[in-house]
C-alpha positions as CSV (number, residue, x, y, z in Angstrom):
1,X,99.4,114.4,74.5
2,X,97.2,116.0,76.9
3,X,98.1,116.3,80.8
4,X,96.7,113.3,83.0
5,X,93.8,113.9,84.7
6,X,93.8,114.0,89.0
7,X,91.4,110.9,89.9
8,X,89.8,109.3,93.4
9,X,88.6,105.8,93.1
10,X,86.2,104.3,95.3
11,X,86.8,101.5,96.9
12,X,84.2,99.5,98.0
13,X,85.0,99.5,101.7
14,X,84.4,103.3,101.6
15,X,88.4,104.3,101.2
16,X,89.0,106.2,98.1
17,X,92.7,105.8,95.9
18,X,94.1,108.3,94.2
19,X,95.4,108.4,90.7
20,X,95.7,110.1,87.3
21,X,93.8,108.9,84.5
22,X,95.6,109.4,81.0
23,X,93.8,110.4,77.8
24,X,94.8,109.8,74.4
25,X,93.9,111.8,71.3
26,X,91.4,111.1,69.0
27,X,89.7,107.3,69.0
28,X,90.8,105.1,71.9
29,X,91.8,101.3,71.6
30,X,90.8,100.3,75.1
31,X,91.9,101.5,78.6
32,X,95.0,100.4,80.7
33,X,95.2,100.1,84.2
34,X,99.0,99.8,85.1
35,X,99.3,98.3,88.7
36,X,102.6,98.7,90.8
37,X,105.2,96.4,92.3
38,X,104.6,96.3,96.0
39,X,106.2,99.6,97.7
40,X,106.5,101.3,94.2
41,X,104.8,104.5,93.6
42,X,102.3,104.8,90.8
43,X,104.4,107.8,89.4
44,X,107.1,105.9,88.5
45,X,105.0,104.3,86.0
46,X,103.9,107.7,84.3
47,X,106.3,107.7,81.4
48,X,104.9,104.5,80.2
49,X,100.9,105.5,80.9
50,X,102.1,108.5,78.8
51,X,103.8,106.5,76.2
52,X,100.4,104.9,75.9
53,X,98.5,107.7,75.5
54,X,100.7,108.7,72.5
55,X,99.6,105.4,71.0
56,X,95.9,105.0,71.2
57,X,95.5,103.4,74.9
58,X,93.6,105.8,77.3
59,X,95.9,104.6,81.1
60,X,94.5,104.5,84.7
61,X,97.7,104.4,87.1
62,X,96.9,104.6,90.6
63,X,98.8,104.2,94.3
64,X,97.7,101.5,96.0
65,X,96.5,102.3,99.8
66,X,98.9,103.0,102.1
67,X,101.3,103.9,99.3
68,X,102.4,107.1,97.3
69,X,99.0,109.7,97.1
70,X,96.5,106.9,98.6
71,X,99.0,107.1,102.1
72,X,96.8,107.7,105.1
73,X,98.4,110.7,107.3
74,X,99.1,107.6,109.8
75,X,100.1,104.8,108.7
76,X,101.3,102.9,111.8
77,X,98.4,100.7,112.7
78,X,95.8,101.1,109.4
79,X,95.6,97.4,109.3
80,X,96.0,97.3,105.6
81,X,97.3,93.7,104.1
82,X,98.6,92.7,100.5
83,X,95.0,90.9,99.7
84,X,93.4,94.2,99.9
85,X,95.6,96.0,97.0
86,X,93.7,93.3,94.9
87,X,90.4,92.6,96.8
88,X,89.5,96.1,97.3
89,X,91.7,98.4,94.9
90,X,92.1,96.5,91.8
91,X,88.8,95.7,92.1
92,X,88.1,99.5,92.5
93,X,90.2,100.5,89.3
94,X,88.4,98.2,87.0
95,X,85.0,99.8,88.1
96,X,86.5,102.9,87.9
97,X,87.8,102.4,84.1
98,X,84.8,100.8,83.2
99,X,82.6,103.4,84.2
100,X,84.9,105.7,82.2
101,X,84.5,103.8,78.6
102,X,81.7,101.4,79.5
103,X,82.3,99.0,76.0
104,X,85.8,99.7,75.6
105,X,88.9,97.2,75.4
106,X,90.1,96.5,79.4
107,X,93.5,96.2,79.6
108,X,96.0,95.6,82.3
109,X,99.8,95.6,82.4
110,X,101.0,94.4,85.9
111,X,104.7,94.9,87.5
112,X,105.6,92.3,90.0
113,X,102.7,91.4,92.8
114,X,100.6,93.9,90.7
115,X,100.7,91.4,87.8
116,X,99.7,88.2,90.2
117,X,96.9,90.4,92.3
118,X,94.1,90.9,89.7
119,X,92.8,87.3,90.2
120,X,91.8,88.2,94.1
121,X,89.2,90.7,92.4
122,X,85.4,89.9,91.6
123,X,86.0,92.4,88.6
124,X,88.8,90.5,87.1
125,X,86.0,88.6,85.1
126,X,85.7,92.2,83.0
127,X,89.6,92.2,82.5
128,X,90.0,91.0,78.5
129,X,93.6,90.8,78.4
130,X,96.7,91.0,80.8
131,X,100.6,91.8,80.3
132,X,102.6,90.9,83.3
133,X,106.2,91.8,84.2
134,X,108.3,89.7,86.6
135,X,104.9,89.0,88.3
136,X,104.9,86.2,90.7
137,X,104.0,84.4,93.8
138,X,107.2,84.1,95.0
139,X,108.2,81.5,98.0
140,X,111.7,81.7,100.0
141,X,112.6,78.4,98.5
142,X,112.5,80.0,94.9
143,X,115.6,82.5,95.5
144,X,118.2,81.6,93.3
145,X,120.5,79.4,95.6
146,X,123.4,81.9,95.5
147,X,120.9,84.5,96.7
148,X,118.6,82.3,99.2
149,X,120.2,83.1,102.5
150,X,120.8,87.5,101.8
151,X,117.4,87.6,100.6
152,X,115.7,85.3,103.4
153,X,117.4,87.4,105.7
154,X,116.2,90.7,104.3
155,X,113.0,89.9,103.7
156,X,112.0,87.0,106.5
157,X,113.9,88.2,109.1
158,X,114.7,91.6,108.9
159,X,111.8,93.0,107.9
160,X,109.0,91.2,110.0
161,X,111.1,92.4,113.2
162,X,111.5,96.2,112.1
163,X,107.9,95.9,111.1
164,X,107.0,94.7,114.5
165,X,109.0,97.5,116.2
166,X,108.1,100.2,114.2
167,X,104.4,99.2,113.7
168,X,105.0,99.7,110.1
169,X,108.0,99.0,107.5
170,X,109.8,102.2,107.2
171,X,111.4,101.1,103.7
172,X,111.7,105.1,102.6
173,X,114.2,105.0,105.2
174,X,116.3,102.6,104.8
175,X,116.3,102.9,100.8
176,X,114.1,99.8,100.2
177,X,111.7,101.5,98.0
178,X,108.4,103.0,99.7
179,X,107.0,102.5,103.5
180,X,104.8,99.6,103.7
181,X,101.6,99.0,106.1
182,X,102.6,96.1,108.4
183,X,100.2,94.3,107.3
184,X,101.5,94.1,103.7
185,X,104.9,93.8,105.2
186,X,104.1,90.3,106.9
187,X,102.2,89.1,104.2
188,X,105.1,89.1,102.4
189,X,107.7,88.1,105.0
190,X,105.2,84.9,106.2
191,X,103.8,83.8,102.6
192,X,104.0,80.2,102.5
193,X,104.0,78.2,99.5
194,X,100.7,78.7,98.1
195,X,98.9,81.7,98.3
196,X,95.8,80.4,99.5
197,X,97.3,79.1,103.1
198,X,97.8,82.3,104.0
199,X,93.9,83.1,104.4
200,X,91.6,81.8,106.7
201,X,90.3,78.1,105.5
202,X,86.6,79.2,105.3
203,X,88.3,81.9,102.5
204,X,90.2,79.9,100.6
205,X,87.8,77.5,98.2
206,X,86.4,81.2,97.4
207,X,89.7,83.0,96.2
208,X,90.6,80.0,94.3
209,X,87.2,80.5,92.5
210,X,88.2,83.7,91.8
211,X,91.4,83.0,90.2
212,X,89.7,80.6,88.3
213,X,87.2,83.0,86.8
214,X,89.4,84.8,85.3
215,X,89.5,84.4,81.5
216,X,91.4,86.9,80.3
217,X,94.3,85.8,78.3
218,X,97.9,86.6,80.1
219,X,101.3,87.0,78.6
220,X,104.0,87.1,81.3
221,X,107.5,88.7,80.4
222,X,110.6,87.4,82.7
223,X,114.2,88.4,82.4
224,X,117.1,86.0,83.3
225,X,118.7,88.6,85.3
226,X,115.3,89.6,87.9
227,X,116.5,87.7,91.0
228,X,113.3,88.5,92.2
229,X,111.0,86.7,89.8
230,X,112.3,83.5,89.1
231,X,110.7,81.6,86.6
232,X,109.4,78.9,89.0
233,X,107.7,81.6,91.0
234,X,106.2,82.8,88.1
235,X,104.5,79.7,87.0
236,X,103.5,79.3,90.3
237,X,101.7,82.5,89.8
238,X,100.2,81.6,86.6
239,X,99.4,78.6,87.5
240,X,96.0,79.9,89.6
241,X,94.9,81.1,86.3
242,X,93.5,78.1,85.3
243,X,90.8,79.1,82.9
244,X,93.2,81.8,81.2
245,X,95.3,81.3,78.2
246,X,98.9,82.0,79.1
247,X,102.1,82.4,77.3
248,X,105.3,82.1,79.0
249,X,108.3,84.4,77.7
250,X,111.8,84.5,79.1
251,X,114.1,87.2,77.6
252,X,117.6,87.9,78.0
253,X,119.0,91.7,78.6
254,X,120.6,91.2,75.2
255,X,117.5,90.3,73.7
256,X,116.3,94.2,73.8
257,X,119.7,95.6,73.4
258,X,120.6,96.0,76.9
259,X,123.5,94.1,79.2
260,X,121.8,94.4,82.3
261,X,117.5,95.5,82.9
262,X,116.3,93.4,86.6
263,X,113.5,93.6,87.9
264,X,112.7,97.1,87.5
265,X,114.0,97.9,84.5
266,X,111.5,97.9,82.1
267,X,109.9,100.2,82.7
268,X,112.3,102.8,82.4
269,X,112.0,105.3,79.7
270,X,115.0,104.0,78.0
271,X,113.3,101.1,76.9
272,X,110.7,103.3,74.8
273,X,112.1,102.3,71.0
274,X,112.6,98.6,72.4
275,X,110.2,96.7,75.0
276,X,107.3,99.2,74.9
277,X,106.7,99.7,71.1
278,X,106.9,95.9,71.5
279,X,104.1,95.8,74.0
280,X,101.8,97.2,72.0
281,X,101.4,94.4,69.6
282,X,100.2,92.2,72.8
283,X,97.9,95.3,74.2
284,X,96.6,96.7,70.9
285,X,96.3,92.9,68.7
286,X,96.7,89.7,71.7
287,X,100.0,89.3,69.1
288,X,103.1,87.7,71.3
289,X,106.1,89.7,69.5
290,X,108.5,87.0,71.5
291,X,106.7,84.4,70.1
292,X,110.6,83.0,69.5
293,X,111.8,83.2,73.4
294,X,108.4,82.0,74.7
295,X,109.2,78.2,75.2
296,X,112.7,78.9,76.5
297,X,111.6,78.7,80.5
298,X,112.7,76.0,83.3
299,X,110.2,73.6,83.6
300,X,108.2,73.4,87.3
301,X,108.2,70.5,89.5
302,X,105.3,68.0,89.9
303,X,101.7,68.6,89.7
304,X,102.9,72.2,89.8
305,X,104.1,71.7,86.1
306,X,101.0,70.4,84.9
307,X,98.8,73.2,86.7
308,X,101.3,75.9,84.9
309,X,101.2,74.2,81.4
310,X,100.8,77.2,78.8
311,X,98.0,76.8,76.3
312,X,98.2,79.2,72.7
313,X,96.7,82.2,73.1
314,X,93.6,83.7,71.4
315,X,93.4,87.3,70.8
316,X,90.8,89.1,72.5
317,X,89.2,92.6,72.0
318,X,91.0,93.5,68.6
């Protein structure tokens, strides 16, 4: 496998993104852009974009701005938010890979809010098929009851108010994972309970539009044990996507040989014999290889339920 390949990516507000663009040998099967859980760095991802390459896929992994390599020298005050990692640099990265292999397969595999964001991109429409992991539009009332108040606390108290005093979220610091842009940080801490209430009304028939766009069929992985992605929460997410086909699949730690994975888990090189060889039926055929586990998910509440109905999936760019 050849060594990755140092990339900018334009964005279209003028910022450029840095990432590594990952080759494989020989005929390709389509390119992957792998996009990050909020305050993760892109590297952490590499193993897997390499693991790709090995297997056909040429990968696009990139740091979001105001994260990892695409980190302004000051971050305090950037005025960066959430809806820009999709808006502007998603959007960005699917140029960018389709500029690189104009007629090739699209691909994208998307870890937590990098798995909901695509739909706030105009390019999402060139997206042709989309693996998500714990990806999710997540409201406080989801937590797992056991877990509601600690993790209201952390993230809807806590953080808004260091974020206001320090003008940014220093989460380096205090071990949470990466430093955030306050902007990011808020949207997170004051999401309400759909995302489009959190934009401007003139803004919102137009993002739902863009959700809706997107055709690209989605297969979303959850593990009983991710207290960060329940179920519910990722319905909710799926359940913008209303012109997608979308499969629902809810495995257990024991399912890929494991007694414990989270919300992080996956991809950790340790799961290279089990989940990732796995992901490359869905990547490389549309082929669900938990076709068994894919009905075994709570059901939603409400007109939310019907929204989030799954519909059987075609495959797409074989």
């Amino acid at each position: 496998m050849r060594e990755p390949e140092e990339v900018e990516i334009a964005c279209a507000d003028g910022y450029r993104l840095r990432g590594h663009l990952w080759r494989t040998d020989g005929s390709s099967q389509g390119t992957v852009i792998v996009n990050p859980a909020t305050a993760v760095l892109a590297r952490y991802y590499h193993y897997y974009a390499g693991f790709l390459a090995q297997n056909g896929f040429d990968a696009l992994t990139y740091d979001y701005r105001g994260i990892g390599l695409s980190r302004p020298q000051r971050l305090r005050g950037c005025g960066f938010r959430w809806s820009d990692w999709g808006e502007l640099d998603f959007d960005a990265a699917v140029r960018f890979a389709k500029t690189h292999d104009p007629d090739g397969c699209l691909l994208v595999v998307g870890h937590s809010f990098g798995g909901f964001l695509p739909g706030l991109a105009e390019s999402a429409v060139l997206v042709d098929r989309m693996l998500t992991v714990g990806a999710q539009y997540a409201w406080w009332r989801d937590y797992a009851p056991h877990k509601r108040v600690p993790l209201f606390v952390r993230w809807h108290v806590f953080m808004p108010v260091v974020t206001a005093l320090c003008g940014y979220f220093p989460g380096r610091r205090l071990g949470w994972l990466e430093d955030m842009p306050a902007g990011v940080a808020n949207e997170w801490s004051f999401r309400r309970a759909r995302m489009e209430l959190n934009h401007p009304p003139d803004r919102r028939d137009a993002l739902l539009r863009r959700f809706a766009a997107v055709t690209a069929p989605i297969l979303a992985v959850t593990l009983s044990d991710d207290e960060y992605a329940p179920p519910v929460a990722v319905k909710r997410g799926l359940s913008y996507y209303k012109s997608a086909e979308r499969a629902f699949v809810h495995l257990d730690p024991a399912d890929l040989g494991h007694s414990a994975i989270g919300h992080f888990g996956l991809f950790h090189s340790r799961h290279t014999d089990g989940f990732w060889k796995q992901s490359l039926a869905w990547l490389a055929e549309g082929a669900n290889p938990w076709e068994r586990r894919s009905d075994d998910i709570a059901p939603m509440r409400g007109r939310e339920a019907e929204r989030a109905e799954p519909v059987p999936l075609r495959a797409r760019c074989t």
